[in-house]
Structure formats: C-alpha cells, structure tokens
N, C-alpha and C positions, 0 to 999 in steps of 0.2 A: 779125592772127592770131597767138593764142599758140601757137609749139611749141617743146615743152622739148624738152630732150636727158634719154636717163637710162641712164646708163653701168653696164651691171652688171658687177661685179669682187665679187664675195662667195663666188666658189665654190673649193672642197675642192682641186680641182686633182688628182681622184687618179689619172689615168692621166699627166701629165706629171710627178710624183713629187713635184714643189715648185711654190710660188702660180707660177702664170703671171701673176701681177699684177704680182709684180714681176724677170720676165725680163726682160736687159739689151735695148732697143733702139736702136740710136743714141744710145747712151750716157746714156740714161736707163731708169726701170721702164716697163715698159711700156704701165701703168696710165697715167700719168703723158702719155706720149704718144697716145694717144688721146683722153684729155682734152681735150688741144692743141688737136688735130685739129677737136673738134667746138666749142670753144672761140672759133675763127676763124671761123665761121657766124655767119649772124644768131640765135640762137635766144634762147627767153624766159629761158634758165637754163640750168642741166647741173647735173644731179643724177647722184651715185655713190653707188651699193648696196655697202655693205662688208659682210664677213665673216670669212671665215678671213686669217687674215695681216692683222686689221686694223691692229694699231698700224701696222707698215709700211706698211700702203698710204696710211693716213690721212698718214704721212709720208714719203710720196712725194707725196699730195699739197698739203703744206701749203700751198704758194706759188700756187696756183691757185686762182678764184675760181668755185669748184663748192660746193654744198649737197650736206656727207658725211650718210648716212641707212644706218645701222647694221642688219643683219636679220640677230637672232639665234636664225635659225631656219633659217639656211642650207645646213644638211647636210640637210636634209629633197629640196635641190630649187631648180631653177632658179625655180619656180613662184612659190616665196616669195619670191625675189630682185624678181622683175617686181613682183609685188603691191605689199610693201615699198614700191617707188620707184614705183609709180601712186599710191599710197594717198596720195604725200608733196606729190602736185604738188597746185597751189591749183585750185580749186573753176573759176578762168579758163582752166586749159589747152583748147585744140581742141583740142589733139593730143599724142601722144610718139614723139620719135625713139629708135629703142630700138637702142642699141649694143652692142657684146659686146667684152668687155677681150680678147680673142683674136684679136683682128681687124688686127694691124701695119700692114696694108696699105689700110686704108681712111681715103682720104684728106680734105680742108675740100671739093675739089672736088666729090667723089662726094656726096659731104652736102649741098652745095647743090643738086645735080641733083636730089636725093629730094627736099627744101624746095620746090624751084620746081617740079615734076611736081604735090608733093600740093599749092599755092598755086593752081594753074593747074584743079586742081579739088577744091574745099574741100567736095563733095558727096559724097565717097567717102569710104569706111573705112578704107584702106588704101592703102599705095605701096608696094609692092614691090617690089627688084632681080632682075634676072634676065641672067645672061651662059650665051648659048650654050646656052638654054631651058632651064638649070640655077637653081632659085630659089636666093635667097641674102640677106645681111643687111650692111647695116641694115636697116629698116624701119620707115616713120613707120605708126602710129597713131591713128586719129581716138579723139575722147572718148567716143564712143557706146559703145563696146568696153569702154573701162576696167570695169565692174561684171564683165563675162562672164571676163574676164581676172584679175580676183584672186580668182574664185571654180578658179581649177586648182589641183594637186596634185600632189605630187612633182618629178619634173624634165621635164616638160613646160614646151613655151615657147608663145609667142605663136597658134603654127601651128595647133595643135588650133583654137583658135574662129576663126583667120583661114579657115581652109578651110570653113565654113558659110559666110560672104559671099564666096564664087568672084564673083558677079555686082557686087560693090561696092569690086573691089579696079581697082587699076591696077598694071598689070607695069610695071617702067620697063627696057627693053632696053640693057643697057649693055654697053661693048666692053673691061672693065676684072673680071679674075680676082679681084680683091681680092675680090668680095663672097662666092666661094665659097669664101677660102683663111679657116681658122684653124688654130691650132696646138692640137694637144691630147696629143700624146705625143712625148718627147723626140726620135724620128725626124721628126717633121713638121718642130716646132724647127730643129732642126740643117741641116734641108733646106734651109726658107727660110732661113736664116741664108747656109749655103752661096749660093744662088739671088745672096743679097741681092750677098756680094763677090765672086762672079762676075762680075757685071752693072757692079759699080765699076771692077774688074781693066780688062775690057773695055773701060770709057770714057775709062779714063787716057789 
C-alpha cells in the first residue's frame, strides 16, 4: 500500500506575523521537524508544499530527503497548497497523509497509529484523529478523493468534501492533544513554548 506524506508549509503566516515554518523548535525550524517526524514512518515519500518564505524553508530543508513542490499560488489559500501536493504524488498513491507545518506536537508515533488504523481498513476514505470528540489532524486520505479535493478554493482544507463521506471515514480515538494543538498567533506560540519548559523544569 502506497501512502505518501504531504507536508504543507506554503502559507502567509499572517496572524502569527512571521513564516511559522521556520519558528525555533528544538533547536531547529520547524518545518524541518515535522518532516523528521513523518520521515521515521514507513511511508511511500514526503512531499512539502512551499511558498512564502520559500528560499528558507527550502533550506531548512536541504538535508532531508523529501520531494520540495513549489505552489505559486499560495496567498490565494490553503486549497491550492493541498492541490499542489495531490497533483504531485504518482498516478500509484492509495492514499495521502496530509500534515500541517503547525502541528509541533505531532509525533512518528501518532503517524503510525493513523498508517495502521487506515491499513487495517484500506476500504475507507478516510482516518481521521479525534481526542476528547474534538476532531483534529493529521489525517490520511484515500485516492478516490484526490480529484474532489483539488477542485476547492480559497483556504478551505480537506474538511468540506471529507464531511460528504461521514459514512466512509474512520475516527481513530486517541488520548494525545497534539492533534488539536496548532500555533497560529504569537500567544498560542509562546504558550506552548512556555507549556513545552515547564514540563522539562519539572522533569529535571
């Protein structure tokens, strides 16, 4: 079973002020570490959607061996970003696990829980995270979808045409906030940042 990874990092970033692609995380961009992340999975590939802040992000990711795919149509919209990177995967994909460069907190673990959910049933459209009946992301993919899905617009994501197959998806119930936490304005940021050397402080 082919499932790509497809990391979108191409957007404007305009309520956190600056690219969140490449905020410090553990001492690298952030970009950079989610990559990782999905990197240590079994998957067919890892594809990243750039955009604004591309030269930097592109180096940030130099060293990593992800397929970079440029969408210079990025301020229109998360819409294009998805497209973009469906448009790019090979004719073989079953599926795409669809990331978001915002996400710090999602981990190789969480990623193979989605991989072996949607493996466990390869008849479904979807796998979807859910903590605390709060839906959330990542979220793999099936290929049937791909055509319905780069036909959107603007900054719409996935959700508009995943909510027509309610009956075709799978929730995957997990006990892990990650999937609901993203940063998007420098309070969020600082918060988890905060959250993060708390939790060190504490372990010392």
């Amino acid at each position: 079973m082919n499932i790509y990874g497809l990391l979108l990092a191409a957007g404007q970033s305009a309520r956190m002020g600056q690219p969140k692609q490449l905020l410090s995380w553990r001492g690298q961009p952030l970009v950079a570490h989610v990559a990782k992340e999905a990197l240590t999975v079994p998957l067919s590939g890892l594809v990243v959607v750039v955009g604004a802040a591309e030269d930097a992000v592109r180096s940030a990711l130099r060293d990593l061996p992800v397929t970079i795919v440029p969408n210079p149509d990025f301020a229109a919209g998360l819409s294009t970003s998805l497209a973009t990177g469906l448009r790019s995967l090979p004719a073989t994909a079953d599926a795409a696990l669809i990331l978001l460069v915002d996400q710090p907190l999602v981990t190789a673990r969480l990623i193979r829980q989605l991989i072996n959910a949607y493996q466990s049933r390869p008849d479904v459209l979807a796998v979807i995270p859910r903590y605390h009946g709060q839906r959330g992301n990542p979220v793999i993919i099936a290929a049937p979808l791909f055509c319905e899905l780069c036909q959107l617009s603007g900054d719409h994501g996935a959700r508009i045409v995943l909510d027509r197959y309610a009956d075709q998806i799978v929730w995957l119930d997990v006990d892990d906030p990650a999937v609901v936490t993203d940063v998007d304005t420098p309070a969020a940021w600082q918060a988890l940042v905060g959250e993060r050397k708390q939790l060190f402080d504490n372990n010392r």
